[in-house]
N, C-alpha and C positions, 0 to 999 in steps of 0.2 A: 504493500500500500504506500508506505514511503515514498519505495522508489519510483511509482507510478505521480507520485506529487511532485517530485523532482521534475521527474522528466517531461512531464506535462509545463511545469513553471519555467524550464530550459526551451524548452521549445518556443513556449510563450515571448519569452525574450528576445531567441531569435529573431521571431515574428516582428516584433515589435521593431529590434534593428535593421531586417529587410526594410519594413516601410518606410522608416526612418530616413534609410540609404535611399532610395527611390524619390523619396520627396526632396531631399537635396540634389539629387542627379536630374532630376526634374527641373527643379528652381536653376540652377546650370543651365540646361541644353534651353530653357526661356529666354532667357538671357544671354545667352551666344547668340540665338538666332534673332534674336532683338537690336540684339549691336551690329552684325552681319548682313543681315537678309528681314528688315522691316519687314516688307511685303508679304514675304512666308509667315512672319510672327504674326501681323493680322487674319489674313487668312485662315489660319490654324485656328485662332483664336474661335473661329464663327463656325466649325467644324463642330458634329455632336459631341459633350463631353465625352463621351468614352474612346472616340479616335483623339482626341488630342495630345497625349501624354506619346502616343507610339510615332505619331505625326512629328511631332516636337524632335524627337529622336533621331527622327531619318533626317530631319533638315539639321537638325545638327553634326549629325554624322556626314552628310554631304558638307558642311561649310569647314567640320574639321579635313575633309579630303581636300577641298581647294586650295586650304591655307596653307599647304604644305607646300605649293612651289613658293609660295612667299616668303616662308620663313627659311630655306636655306638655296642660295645660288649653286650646290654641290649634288649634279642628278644621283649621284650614288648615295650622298644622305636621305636623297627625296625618297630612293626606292627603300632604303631600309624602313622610314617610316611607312609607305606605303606596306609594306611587308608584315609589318606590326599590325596594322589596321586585318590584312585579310589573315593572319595566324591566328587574330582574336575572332573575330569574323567563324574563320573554322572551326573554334574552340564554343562559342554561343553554340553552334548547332550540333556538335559532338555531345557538349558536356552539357550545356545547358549555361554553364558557370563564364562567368568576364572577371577582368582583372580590375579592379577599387579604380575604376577609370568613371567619371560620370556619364558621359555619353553610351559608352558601352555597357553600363548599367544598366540607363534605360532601356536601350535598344534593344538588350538581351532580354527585359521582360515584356519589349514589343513581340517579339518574337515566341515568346513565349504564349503570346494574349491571343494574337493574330495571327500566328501561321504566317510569318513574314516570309518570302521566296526568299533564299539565300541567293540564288543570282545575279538577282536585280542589285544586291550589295556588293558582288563582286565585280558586276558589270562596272560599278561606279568608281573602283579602285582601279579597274585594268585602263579602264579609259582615258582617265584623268593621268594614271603615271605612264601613257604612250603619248602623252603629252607637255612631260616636264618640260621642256626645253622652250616650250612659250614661241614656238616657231609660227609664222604667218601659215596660213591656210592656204592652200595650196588655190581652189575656186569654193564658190558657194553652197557645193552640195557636199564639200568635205565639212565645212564648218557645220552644216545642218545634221550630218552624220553623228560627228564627234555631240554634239547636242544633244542629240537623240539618244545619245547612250548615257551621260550625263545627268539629263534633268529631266529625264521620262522615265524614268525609273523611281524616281522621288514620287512621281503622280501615281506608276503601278503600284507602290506600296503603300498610297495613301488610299488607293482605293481599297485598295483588300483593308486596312485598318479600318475602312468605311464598309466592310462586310459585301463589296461588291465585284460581281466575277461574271464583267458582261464584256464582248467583245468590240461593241460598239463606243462604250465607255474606252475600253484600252485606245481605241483608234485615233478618237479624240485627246486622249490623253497626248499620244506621240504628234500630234502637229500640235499643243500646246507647248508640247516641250521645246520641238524643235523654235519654235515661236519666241518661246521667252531665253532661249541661247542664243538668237539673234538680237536680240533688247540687249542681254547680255554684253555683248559684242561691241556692239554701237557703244553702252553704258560708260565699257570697260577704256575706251579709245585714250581718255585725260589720264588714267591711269598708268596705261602702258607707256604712253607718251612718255612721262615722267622716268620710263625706265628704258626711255631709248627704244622700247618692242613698237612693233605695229604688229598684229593680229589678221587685220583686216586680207579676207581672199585674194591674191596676189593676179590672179586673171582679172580681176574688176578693176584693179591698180594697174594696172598695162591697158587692159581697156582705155581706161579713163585719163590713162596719163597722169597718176598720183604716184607718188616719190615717199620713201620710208620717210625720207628724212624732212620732206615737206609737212608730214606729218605730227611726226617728234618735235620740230619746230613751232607744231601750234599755228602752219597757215590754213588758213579757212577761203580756200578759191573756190569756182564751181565745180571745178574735174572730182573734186573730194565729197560736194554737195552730191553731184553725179551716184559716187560709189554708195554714201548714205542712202539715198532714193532708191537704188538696187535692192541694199540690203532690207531695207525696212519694209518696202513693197513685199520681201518675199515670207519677211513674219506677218505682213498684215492679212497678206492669203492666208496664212493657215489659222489664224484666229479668227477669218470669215469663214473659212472649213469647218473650223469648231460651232461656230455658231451656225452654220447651216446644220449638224450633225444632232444639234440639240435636242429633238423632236425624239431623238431614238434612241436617247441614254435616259438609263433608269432615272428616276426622282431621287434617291440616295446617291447617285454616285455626282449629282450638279454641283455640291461642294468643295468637292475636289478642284472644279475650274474655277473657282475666285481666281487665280493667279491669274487667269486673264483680264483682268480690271483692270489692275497698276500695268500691263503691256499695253494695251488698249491707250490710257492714260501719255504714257511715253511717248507712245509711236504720233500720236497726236501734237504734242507738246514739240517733240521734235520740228514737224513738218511746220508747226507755227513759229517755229525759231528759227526756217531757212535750212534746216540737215546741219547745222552748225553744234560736233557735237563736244567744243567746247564754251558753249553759252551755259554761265551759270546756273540759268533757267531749267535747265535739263537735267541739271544734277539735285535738282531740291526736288521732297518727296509732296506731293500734293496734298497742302494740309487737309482739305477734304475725303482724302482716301479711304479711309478706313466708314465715312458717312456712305462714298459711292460703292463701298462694298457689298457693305451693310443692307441700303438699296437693292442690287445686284441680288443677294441671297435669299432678301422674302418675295421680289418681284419675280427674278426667274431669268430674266433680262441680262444679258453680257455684253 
């Protein structure tokens, strides 16, 4: 009898320090994706409580996979940490068990909750470190490629957190993704700038007659206006895909596109600033956002 008080009280404890653990790895991956990825933080937020915590997760885990070619210039430290990311990755779906990491806490009892595809996490590790090197894109459908494997995968697994396993839903997921890797792209231009990279599809820049270095420079001519117009015309197709697709995706899975609001938002923003994408205007978050989301989720409307 004793021993059965113990072990009942031990276990209890336990219990109590998993949630414990959980709710500060929670409070964590809020807060990354808060400081990182706004957009996603709202969005999430308006998702049913019970997808949000595994939500939260996955964008966490995607913004800890990006930030690694940032934090070191050396591809072979990038891959080791990329290496760490998929052995823990292996270890969630072997053992069940992550290492006192926050993100990987949650995520492991995303996985745990929802049946998370381990794929779709690896997909997101192999992608990302075939592209340490921050090398231009080669043309356009390479850059919607690498997208496609990057940030539609964040949407597959938010829909399974959303309990939804419809093919019409996935479909539209992947011209979302590719969509918002092209916002992305454009977003990203002051950034790279700053680091001497150009990104941007190198067929459109010979097209166009645009120069790295023209770039890097921070000139704002037409040839550049030019390449912007290309690129964003070909996110703004697939978030008209998306919205034509509307009709045939379940009611539970429309959550999951919030993300197209803030693209919508941009692409617009953009074209009223001239394609000029370093106007300060383009880089502030629309303090209305989170009201036209809001909108967006009980209307139905994207």
């Amino acid at each position: 009898m004793l021993l059965r008080r113990i072990w009942h009280k031990r276990n209890f404890n336990l219990g109590i320090r998993h949630v414990s653990q959980l709710s500060k790895s929670l409070d964590y991956c809020k807060d990354l994706v808060r400081k990182h990825d706004y957009q996603h933080y709202l969005s999430t937020l308006l998702l049913p409580r019970g997808a949000r915590p595994g939500v939260f997760a996955i964008h966490a885990y995607n913004i800890s996979l990006s930030l690694v070619p940032q934090n070191t210039n050396d591809t072979n430290i990038g891959r080791m940490r990329y290496a760490f990311w998929r052995e823990n990755i292996d270890a969630v779906y072997k053992s069940g068990n992550a290492p006192e990491q926050p993100v990987l806490t949650l995520l492991a009892a995303a996985v745990r909750h929802h049946k998370l595809s381990k794929q779709w996490l690896l997909h997101m590790i192999s992608s990302r470190e075939a592209r340490l090197a921050d090398n231009p894109f080669g043309t356009i459908n390479e850059a919607e490629q690498h997208y496609d494997k990057i940030m539609t995968p964040a949407l597959f697994l938010t829909l399974q957190c959303l309990g939804v396993h419809d093919v019409n839903a996935d479909h539209a997921a992947s011209h979302l993704g590719r969509a918002q890797g092209l916002v992305m792209l454009i977003r990203g231009i002051p950034f790279f700038a700053k680091q001497h990279k150009v990104l941007l599809p190198l067929e459109l820049c010979l097209h166009h007659a645009v120069t790295q270095q023209s770039i890097v420079k921070r000139e704002v001519e037409q040839p550049l206006r030019d390449v912007l117009y290309d690129v964003a015309g070909q996110a703004h197709i697939h978030l008209e895909k998306v919205g034509q697709m509307k009709a045939n995706i379940p009611k539970d899975a429309l959550p999951a596109l919030l993300p197209l609001v803030p693209c919508r938002i941009f692409l617009s923003t953009l074209q009223r600033r001239n394609f000029d994408p370093f106007d300060p205007v383009c880089a502030r978050t629309d303090p209305l956002l989170a009201l036209k989301m809001v909108w967006s989720k009980y209307s139905g409307r994207f």
